[in-house]
C-alpha positions in Angstrom: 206.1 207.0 -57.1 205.0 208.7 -53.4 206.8 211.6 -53.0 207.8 212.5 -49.2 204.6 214.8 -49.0 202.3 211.6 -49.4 204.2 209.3 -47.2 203.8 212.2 -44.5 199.9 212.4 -45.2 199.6 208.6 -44.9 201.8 208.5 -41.5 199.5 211.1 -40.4 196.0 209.7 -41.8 196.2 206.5 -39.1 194.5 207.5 -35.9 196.4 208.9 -33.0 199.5 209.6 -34.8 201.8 212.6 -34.3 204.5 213.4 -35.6 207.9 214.6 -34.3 211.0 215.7 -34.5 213.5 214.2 -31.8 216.9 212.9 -33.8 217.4 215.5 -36.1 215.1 218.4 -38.1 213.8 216.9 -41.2 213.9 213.2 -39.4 210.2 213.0 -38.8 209.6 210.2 -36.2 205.5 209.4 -36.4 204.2 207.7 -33.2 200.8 206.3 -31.8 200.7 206.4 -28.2 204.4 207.0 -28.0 205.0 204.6 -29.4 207.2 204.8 -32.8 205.7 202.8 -36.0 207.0 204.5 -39.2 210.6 207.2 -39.0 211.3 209.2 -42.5 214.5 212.0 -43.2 211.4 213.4 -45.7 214.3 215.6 -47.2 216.7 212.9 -48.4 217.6 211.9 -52.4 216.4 208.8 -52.5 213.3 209.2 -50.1 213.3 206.2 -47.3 211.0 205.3 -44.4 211.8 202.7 -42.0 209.0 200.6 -40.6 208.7 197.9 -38.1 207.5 194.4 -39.7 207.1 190.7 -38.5 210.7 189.3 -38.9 209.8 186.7 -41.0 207.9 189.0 -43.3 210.9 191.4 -42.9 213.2 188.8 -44.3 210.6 187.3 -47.0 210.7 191.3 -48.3 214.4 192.1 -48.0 215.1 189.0 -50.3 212.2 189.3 -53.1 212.9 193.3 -53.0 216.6 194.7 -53.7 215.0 198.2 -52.2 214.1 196.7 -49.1 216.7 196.1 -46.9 217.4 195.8 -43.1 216.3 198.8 -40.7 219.5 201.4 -40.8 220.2 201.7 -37.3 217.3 199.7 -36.1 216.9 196.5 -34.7 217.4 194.5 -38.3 215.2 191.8 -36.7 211.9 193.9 -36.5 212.3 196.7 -38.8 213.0 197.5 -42.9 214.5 200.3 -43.8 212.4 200.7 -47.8 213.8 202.7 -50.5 210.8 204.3 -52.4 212.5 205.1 -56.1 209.5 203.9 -57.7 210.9 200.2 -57.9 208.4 199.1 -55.3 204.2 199.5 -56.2 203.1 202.3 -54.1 200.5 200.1 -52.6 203.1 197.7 -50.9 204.7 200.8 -49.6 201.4 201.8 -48.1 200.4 198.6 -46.9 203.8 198.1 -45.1 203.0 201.8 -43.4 199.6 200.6 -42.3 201.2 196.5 -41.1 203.7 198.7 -38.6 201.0 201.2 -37.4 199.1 198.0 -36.7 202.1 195.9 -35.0 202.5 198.9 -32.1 198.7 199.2 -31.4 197.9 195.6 -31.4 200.6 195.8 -28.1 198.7 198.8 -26.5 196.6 198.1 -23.9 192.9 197.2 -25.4 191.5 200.5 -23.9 193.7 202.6 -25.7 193.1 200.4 -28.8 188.7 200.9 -28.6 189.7 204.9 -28.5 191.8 204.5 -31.7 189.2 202.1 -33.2 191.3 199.8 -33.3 191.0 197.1 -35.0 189.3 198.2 -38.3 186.2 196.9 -38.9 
């Protein structure tokens, strides 16, 4: 199961991310370009992270995973809000990190995208 540490690390692995701190302390928010793609409270019991997703992905997930659900006080339409408990494989969770990171670059402009290296070879 990722532990809060690891889902930090990820956030932070994909190119041009920061991380910050606007809601709340312990709320990290991680952006590229400004832009938000993944928002975690890394210090609550059960860990969450919040991602944006393709709607009709988002609503494929929420009904094949019971720890998958709507984004809590996001739009429901774009983003999950996903329970990591160890019900999900890590590697989803991971994935779904890397599918939002990619949903907010693949709207910056394409300059900004060629300094990220962007899209992966």
């Amino acid at each position: 199961m990722l532990t809060a540490d690891e889902l930090r690390e990820r956030c932070l692995e994909l190119p041009g991310t920061n991380e910050e701190f606007p809601f709340r302390p312990g709320l990290s928010v991680f952006k590229v370009s400004g832009k938000v793609f993944a928002l975690v409270p890394l210090e609550d019991h059960p860990l969450r992270i919040s991602l944006k997703c393709e709607p009709g992905l988002a609503e494929q997930l929420r009904h094949t995973y019971a720890a998958i659900r709507p984004g809590y006080h996001l739009n429901k339409r774009h983003w999950n809000t996903v329970q990591v408990d160890g019900s999900l494989p890590d590697k989803l969770v991971l994935d779904m990190i890397e599918d939002s990171y990619d949903l907010v670059v693949e709207k910056l402009p394409k300059k900004t995208q060629a300094q990220l290296g962007w899209p992966p070879a």
